[in-house]
C-alpha positions in Angstrom: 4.3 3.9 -20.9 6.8 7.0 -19.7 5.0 10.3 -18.8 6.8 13.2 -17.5 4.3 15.5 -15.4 4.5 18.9 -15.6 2.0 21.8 -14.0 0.8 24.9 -15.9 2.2 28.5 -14.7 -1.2 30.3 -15.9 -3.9 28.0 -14.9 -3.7 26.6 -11.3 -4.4 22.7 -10.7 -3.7 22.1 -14.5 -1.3 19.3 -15.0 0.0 18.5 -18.0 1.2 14.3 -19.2 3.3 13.9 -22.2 6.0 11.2 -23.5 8.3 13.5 -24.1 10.8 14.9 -21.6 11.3 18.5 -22.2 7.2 19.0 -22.7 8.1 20.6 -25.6 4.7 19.5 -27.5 2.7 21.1 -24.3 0.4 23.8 -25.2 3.0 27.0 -25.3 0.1 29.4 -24.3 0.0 27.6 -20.8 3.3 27.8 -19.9 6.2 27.2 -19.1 5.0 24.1 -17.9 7.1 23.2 -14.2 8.7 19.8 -14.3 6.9 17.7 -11.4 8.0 14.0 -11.9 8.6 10.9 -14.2 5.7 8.3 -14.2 8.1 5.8 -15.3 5.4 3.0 -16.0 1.9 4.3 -16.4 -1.0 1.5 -17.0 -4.8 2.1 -17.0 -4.6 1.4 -13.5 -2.0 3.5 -12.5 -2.8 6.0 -9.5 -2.5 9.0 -10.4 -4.1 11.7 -7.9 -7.0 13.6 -9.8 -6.5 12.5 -12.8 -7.7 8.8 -15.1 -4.5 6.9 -16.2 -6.8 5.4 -19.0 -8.1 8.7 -20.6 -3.6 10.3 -20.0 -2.9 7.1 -22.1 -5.7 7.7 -24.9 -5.0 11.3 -24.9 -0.9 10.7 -25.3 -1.2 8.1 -28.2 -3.9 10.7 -29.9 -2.2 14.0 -29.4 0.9 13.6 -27.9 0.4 15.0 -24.4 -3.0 14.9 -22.0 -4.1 18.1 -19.9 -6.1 16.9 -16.7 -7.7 20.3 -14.8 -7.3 19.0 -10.7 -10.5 19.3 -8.3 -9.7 20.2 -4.9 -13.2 19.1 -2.6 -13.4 21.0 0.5 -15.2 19.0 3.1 -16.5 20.7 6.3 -15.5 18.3 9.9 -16.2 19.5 13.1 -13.8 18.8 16.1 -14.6 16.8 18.6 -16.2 18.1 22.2 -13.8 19.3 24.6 -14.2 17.6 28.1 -15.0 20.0 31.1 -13.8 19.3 33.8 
């Protein structure tokens, strides 16, 4: 299946999948939607970064377009020891 990505100006992290090019059928409330890129062949096991292929898919042949809210994790690392010399 095509899906043309686009992001959400009002919410941050919201992306939104459709089949159709402009993203015309998007929700107009959330918008304008910003182009982001062409999935030009998206299976249940295509990667797509925070978000499930298989629920995109479902949600496209249902309603016409999917909106998939992104997580950002923020992990605390330490760095390593500095030697003394």
């Amino acid at each position: 299946m095509i899906v043309h990505i686009f992001r959400s100006s009002k919410k941050k992290l919201l992306g939104g999948f459709t089949n159709d090019i402009n993203g015309a059928n998007l929700p107009q409330e959330l918008g304008p939607w910003i182009f982001q890129r062409t999935e030009p062949n998206l299976t249940g096991t295509s990667p797509i970064i925070a978000a499930d292929p298989k629920v995109i898919i479902s949600d496209i042949n249902q309603k016409g377009f999917s909106l998939q809210q992104g997580k950002i994790t923020v992990t605390e690392t330490m760095a390593p020891p500095k030697k003394i010399k």
